[in-house]
PDBQT receptor file of N, H, CA, C and O in Angstrom, charges set to zero:
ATOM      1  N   UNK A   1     197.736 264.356 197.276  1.00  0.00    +0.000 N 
ATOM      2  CA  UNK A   1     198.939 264.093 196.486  1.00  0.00    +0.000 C 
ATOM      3  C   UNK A   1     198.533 263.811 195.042  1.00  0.00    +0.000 C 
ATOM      4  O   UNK A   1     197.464 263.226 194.865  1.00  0.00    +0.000 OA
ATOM      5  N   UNK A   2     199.095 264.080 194.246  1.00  0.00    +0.000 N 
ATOM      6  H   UNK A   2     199.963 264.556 194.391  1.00  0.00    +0.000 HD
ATOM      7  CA  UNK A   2     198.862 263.656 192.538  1.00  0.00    +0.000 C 
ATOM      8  C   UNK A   2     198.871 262.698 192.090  1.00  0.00    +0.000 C 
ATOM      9  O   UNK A   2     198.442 262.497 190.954  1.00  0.00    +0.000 OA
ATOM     10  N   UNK A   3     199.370 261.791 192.856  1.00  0.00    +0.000 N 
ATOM     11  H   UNK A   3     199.718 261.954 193.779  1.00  0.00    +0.000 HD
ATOM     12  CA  UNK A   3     199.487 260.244 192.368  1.00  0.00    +0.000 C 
ATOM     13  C   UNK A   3     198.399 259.893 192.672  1.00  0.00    +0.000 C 
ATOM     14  O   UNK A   3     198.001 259.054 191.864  1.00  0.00    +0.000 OA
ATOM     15  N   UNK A   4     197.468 260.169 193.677  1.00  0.00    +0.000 N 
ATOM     16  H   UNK A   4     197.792 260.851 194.334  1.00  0.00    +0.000 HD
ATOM     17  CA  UNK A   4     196.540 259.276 193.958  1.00  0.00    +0.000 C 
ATOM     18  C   UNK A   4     195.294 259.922 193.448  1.00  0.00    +0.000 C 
ATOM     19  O   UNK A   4     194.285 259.218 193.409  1.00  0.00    +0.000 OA
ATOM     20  N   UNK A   5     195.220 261.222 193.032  1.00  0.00    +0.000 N 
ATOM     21  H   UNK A   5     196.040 261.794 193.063  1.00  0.00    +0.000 HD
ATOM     22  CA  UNK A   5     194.339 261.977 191.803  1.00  0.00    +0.000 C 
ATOM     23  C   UNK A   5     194.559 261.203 190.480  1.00  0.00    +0.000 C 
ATOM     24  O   UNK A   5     194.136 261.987 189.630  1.00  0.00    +0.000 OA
ATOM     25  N   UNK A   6     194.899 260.325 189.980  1.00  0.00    +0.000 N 
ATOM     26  H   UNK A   6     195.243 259.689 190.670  1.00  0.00    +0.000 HD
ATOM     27  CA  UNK A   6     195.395 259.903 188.710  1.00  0.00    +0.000 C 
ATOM     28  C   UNK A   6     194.106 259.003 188.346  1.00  0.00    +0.000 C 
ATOM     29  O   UNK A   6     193.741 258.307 189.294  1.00  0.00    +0.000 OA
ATOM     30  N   UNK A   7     193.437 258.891 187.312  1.00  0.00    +0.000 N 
ATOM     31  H   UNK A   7     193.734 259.456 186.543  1.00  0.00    +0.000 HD
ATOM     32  CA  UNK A   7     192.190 258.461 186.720  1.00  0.00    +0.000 C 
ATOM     33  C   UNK A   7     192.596 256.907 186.913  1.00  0.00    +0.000 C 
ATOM     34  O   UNK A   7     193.649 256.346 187.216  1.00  0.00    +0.000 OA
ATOM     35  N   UNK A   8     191.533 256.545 186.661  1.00  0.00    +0.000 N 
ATOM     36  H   UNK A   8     190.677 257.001 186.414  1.00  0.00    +0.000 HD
ATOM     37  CA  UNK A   8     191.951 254.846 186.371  1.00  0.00    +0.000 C 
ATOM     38  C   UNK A   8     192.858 254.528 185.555  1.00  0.00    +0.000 C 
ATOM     39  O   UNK A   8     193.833 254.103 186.174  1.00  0.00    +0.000 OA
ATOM     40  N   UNK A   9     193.053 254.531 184.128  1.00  0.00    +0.000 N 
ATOM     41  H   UNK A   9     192.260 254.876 183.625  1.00  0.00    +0.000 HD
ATOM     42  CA  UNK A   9     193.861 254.082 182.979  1.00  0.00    +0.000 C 
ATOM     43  C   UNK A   9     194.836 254.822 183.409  1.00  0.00    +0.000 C 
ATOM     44  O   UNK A   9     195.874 254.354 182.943  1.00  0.00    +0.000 OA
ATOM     45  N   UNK A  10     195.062 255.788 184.093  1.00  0.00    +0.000 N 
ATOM     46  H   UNK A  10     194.218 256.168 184.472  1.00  0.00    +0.000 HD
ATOM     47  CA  UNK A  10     196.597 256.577 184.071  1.00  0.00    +0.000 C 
ATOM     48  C   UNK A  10     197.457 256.125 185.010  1.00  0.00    +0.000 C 
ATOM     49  O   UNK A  10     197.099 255.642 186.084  1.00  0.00    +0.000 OA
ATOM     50  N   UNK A  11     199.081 256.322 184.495  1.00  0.00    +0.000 N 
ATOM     51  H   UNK A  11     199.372 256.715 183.623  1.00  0.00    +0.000 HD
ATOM     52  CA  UNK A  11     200.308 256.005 185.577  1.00  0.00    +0.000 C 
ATOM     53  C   UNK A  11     200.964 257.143 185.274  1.00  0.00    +0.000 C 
ATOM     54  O   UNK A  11     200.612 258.102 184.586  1.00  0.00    +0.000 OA
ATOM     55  N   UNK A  12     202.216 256.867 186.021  1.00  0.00    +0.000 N 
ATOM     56  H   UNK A  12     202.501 256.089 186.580  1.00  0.00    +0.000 HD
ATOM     57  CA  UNK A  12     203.277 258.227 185.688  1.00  0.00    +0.000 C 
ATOM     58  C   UNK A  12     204.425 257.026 185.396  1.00  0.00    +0.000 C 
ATOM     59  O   UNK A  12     204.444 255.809 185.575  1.00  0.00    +0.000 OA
ATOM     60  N   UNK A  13     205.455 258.105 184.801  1.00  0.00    +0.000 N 
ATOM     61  H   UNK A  13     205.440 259.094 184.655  1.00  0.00    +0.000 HD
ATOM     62  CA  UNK A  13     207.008 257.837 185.079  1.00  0.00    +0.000 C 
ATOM     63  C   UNK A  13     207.846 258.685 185.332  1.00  0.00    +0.000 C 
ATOM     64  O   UNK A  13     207.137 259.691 185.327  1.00  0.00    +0.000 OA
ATOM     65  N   UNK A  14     208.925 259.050 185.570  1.00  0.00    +0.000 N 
ATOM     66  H   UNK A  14     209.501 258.233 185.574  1.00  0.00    +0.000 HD
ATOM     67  CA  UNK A  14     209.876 260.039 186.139  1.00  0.00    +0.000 C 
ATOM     68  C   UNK A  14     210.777 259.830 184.973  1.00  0.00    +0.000 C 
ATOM     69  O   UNK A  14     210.673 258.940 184.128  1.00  0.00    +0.000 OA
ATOM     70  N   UNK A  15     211.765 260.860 185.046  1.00  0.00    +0.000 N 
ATOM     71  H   UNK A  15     211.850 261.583 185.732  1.00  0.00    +0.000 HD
ATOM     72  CA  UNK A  15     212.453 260.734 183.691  1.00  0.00    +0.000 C 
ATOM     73  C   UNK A  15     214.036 260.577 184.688  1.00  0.00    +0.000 C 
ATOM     74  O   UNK A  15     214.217 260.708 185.898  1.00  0.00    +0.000 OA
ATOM     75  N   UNK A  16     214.985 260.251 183.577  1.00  0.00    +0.000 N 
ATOM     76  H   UNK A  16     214.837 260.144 182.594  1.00  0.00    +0.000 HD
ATOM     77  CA  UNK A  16     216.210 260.544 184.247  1.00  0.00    +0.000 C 
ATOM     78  C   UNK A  16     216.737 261.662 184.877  1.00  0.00    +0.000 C 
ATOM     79  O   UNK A  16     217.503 261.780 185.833  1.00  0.00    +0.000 OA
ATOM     80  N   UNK A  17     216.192 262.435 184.175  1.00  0.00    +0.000 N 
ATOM     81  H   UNK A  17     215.570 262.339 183.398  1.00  0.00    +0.000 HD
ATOM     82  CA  UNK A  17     216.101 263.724 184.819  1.00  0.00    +0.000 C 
ATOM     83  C   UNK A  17     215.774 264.603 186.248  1.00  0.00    +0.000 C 
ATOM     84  O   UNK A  17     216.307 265.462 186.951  1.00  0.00    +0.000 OA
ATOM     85  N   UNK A  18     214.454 263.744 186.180  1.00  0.00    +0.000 N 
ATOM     86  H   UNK A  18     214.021 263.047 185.609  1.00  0.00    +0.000 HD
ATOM     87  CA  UNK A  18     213.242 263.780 187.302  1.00  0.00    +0.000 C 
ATOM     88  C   UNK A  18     212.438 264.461 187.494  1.00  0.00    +0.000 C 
ATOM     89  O   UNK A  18     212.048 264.889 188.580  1.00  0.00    +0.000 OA
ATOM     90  N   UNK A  19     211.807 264.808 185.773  1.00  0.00    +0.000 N 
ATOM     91  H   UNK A  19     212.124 264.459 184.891  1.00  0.00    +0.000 HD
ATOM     92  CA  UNK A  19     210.504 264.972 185.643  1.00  0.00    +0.000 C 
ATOM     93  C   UNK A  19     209.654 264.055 185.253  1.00  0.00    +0.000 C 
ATOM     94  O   UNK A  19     209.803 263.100 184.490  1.00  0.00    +0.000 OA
ATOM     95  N   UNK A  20     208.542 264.516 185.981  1.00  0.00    +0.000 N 
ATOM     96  H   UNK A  20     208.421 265.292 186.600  1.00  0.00    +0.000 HD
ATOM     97  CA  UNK A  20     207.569 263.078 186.142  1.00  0.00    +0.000 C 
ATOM     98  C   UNK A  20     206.378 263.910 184.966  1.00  0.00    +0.000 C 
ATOM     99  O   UNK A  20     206.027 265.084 184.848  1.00  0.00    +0.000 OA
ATOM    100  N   UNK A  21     205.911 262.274 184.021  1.00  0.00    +0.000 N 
ATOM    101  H   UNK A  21     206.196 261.320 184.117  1.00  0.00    +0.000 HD
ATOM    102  CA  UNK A  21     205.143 261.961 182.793  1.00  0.00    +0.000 C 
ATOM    103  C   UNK A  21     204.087 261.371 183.393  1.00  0.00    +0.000 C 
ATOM    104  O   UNK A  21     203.926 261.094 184.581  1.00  0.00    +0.000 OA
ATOM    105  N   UNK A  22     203.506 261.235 182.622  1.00  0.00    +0.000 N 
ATOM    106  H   UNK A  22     203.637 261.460 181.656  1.00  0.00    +0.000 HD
ATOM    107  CA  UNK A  22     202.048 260.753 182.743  1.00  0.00    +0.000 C 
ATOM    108  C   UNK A  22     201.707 260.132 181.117  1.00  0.00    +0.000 C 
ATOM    109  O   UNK A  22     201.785 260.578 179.972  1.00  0.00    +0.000 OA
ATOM    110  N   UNK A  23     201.252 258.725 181.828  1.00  0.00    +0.000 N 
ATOM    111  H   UNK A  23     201.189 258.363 182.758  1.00  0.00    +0.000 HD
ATOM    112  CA  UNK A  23     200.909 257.674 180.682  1.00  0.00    +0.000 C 
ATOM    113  C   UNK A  23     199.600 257.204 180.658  1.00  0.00    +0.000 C 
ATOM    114  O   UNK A  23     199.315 256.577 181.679  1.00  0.00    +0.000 OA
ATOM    115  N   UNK A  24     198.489 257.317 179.638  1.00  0.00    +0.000 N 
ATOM    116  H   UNK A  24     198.720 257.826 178.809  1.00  0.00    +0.000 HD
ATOM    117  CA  UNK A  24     197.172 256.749 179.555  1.00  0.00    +0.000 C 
ATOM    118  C   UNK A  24     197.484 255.616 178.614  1.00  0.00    +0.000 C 
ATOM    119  O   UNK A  24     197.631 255.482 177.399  1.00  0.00    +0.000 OA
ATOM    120  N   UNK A  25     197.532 254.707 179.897  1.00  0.00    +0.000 N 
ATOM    121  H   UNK A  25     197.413 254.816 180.884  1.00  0.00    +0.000 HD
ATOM    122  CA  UNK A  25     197.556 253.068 179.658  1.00  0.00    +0.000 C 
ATOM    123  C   UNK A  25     196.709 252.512 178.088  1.00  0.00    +0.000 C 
ATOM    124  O   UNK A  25     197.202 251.845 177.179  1.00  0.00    +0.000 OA
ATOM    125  N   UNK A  26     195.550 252.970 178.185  1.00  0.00    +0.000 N 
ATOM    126  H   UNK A  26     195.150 253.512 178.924  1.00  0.00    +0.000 HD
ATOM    127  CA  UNK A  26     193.960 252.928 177.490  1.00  0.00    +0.000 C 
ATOM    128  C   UNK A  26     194.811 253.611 175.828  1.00  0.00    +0.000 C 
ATOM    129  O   UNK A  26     194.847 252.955 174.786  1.00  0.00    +0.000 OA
ATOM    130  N   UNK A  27     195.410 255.034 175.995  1.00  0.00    +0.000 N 
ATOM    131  H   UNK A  27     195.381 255.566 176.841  1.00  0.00    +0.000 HD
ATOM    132  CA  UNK A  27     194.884 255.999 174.626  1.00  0.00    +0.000 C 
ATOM    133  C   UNK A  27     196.604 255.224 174.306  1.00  0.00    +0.000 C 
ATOM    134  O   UNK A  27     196.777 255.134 173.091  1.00  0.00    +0.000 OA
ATOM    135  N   UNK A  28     197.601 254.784 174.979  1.00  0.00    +0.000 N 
ATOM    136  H   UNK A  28     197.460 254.858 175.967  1.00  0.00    +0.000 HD
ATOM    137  CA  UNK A  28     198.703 254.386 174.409  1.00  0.00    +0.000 C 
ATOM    138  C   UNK A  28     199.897 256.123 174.030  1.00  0.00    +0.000 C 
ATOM    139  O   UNK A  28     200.698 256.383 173.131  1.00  0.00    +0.000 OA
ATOM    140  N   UNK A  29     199.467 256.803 175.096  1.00  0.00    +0.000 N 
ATOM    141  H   UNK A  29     198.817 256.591 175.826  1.00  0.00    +0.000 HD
ATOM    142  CA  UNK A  29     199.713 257.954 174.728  1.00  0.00    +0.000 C 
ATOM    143  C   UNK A  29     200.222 258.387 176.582  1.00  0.00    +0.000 C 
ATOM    144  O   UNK A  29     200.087 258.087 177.769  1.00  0.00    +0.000 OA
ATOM    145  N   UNK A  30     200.809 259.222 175.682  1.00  0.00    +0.000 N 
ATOM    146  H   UNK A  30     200.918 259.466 174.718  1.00  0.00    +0.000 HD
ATOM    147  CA  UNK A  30     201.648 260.225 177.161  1.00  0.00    +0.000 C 
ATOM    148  C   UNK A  30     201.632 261.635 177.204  1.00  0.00    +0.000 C 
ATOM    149  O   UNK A  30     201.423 262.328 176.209  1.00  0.00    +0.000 OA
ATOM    150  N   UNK A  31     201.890 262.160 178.555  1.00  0.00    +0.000 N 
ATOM    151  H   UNK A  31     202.060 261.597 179.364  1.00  0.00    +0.000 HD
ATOM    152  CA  UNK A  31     201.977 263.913 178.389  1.00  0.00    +0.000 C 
ATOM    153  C   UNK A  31     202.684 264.267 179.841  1.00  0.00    +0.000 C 
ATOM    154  O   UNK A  31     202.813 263.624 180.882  1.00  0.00    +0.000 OA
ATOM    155  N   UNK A  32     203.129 265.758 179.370  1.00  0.00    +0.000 N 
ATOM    156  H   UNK A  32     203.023 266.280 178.524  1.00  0.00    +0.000 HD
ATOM    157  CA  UNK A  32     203.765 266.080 180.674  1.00  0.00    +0.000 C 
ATOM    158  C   UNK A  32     203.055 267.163 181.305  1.00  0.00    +0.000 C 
ATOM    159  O   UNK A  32     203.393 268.335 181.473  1.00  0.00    +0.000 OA
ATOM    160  N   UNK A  33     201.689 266.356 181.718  1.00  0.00    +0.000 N 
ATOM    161  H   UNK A  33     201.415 265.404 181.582  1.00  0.00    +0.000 HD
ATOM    162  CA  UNK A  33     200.189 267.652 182.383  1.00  0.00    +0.000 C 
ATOM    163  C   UNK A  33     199.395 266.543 183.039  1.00  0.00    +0.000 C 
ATOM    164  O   UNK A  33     198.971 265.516 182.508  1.00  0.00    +0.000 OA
ATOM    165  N   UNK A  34     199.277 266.929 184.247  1.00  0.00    +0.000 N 
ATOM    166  H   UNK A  34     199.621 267.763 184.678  1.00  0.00    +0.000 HD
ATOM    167  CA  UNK A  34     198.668 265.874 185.114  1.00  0.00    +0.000 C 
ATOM    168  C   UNK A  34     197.485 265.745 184.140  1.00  0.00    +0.000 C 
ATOM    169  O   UNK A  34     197.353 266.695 183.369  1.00  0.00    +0.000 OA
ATOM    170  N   UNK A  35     196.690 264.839 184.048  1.00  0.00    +0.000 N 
ATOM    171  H   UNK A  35     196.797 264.066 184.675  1.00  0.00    +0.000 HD
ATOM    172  CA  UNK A  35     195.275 264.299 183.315  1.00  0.00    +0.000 C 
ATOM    173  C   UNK A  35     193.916 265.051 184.324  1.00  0.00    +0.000 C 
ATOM    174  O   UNK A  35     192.720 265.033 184.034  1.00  0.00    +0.000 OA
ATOM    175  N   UNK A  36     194.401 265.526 185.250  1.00  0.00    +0.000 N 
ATOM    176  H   UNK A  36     195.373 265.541 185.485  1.00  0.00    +0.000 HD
ATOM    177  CA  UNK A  36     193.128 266.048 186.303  1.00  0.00    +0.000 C 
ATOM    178  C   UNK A  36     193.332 267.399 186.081  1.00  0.00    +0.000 C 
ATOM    179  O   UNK A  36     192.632 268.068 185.320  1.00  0.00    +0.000 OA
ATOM    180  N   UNK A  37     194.668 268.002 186.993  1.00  0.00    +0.000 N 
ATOM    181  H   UNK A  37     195.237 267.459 187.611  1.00  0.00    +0.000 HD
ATOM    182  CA  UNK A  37     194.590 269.226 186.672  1.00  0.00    +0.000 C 
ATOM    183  C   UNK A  37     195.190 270.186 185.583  1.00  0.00    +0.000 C 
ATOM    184  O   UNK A  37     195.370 271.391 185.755  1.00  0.00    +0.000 OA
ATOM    185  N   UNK A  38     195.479 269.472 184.421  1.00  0.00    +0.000 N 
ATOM    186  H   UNK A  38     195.333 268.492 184.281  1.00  0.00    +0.000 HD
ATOM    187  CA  UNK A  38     195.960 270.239 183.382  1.00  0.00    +0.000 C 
ATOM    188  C   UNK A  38     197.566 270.890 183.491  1.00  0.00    +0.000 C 
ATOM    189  O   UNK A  38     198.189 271.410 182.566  1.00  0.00    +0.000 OA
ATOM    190  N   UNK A  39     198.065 270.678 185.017  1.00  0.00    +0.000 N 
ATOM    191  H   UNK A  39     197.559 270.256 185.769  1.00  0.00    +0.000 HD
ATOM    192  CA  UNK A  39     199.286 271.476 185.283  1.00  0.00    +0.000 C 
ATOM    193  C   UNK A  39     200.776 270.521 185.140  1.00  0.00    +0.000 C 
ATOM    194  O   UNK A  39     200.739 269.430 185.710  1.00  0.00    +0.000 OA
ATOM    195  N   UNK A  40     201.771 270.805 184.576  1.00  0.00    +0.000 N 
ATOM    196  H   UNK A  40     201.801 271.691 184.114  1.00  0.00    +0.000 HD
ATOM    197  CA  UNK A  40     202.827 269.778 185.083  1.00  0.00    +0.000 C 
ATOM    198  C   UNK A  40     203.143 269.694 186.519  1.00  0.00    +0.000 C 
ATOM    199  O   UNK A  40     202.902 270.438 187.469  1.00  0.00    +0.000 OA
ATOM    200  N   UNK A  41     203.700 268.670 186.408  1.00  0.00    +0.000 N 
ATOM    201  H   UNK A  41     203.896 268.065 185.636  1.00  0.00    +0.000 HD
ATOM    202  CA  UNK A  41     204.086 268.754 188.396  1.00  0.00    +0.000 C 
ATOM    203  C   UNK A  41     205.483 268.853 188.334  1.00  0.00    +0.000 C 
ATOM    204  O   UNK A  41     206.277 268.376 187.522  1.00  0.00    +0.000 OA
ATOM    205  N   UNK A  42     205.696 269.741 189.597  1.00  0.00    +0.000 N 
ATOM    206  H   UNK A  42     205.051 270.128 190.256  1.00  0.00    +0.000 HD
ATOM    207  CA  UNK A  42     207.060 270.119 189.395  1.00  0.00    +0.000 C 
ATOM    208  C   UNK A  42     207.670 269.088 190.867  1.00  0.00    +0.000 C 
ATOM    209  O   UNK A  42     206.955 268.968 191.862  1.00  0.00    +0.000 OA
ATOM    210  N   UNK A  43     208.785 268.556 190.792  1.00  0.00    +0.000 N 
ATOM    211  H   UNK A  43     209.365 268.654 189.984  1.00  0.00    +0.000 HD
ATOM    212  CA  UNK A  43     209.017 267.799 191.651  1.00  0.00    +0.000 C 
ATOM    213  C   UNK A  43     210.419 267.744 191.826  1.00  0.00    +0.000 C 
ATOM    214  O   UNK A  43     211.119 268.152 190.899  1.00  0.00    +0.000 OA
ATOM    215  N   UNK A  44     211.260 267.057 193.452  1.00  0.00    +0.000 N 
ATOM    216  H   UNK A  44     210.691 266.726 194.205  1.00  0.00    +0.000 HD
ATOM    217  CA  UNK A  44     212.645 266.779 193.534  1.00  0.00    +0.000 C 
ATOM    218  C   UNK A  44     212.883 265.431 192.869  1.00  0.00    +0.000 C 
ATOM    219  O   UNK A  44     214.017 265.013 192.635  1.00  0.00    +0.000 OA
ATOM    220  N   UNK A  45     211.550 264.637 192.516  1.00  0.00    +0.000 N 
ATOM    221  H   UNK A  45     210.629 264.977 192.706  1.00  0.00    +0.000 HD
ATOM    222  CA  UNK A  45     211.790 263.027 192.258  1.00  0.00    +0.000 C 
ATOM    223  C   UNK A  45     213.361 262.999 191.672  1.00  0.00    +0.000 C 
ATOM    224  O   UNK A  45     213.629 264.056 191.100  1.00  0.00    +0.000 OA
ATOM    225  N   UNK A  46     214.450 262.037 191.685  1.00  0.00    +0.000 N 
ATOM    226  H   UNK A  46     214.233 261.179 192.150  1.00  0.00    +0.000 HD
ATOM    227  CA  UNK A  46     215.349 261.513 191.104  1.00  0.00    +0.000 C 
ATOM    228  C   UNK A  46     215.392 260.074 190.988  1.00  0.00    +0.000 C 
ATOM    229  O   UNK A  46     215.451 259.494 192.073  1.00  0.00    +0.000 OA
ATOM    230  N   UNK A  47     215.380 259.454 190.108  1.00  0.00    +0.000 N 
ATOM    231  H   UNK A  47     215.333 259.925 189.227  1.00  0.00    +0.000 HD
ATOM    232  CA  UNK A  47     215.437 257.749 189.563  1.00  0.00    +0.000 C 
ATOM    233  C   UNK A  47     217.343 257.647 190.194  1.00  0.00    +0.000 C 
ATOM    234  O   UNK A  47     218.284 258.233 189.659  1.00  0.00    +0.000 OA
ATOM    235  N   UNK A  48     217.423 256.710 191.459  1.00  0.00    +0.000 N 
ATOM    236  H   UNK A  48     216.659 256.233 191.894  1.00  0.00    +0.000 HD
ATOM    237  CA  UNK A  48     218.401 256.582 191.507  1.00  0.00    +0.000 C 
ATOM    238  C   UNK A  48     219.044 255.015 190.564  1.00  0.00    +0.000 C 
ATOM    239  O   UNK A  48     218.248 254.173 190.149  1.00  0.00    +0.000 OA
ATOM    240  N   UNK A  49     220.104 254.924 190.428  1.00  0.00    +0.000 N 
ATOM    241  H   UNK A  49     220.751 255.608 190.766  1.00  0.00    +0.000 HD
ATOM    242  CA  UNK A  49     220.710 253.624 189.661  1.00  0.00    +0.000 C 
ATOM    243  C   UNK A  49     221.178 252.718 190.735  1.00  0.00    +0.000 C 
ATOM    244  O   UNK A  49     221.917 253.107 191.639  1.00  0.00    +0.000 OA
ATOM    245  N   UNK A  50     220.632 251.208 190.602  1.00  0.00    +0.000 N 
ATOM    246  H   UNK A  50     220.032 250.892 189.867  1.00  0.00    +0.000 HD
ATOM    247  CA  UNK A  50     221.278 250.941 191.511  1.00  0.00    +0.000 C 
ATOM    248  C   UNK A  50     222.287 249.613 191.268  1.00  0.00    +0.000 C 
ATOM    249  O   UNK A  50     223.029 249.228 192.171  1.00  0.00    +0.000 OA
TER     250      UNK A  50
């Protein structure tokens, strides 16, 4: 799974949308390309409201 490929300093977030980001804790910086494999991840994630 990709989440658990994620370097040390890195997290994700999902957007409202529900595309999922990727945050390097360390560089204070973000991107939408996994940090391992260079690819975005394409996903159903949805942030529900509750």
């Amino acid at each position: 799974e990709w989440i658990c490929s994620l370097p040390r300093s890195w997290t994700y977030g999902i957007t409202r949308g529900g595309r999922v980001f990727f945050i390097n804790e360390e560089a204070k910086s973000t991107t939408w390309l996994h940090p391992v494999t260079g690819e975005a991840v394409v996903t159903g994630h949805r942030r529900q409201s509750t």
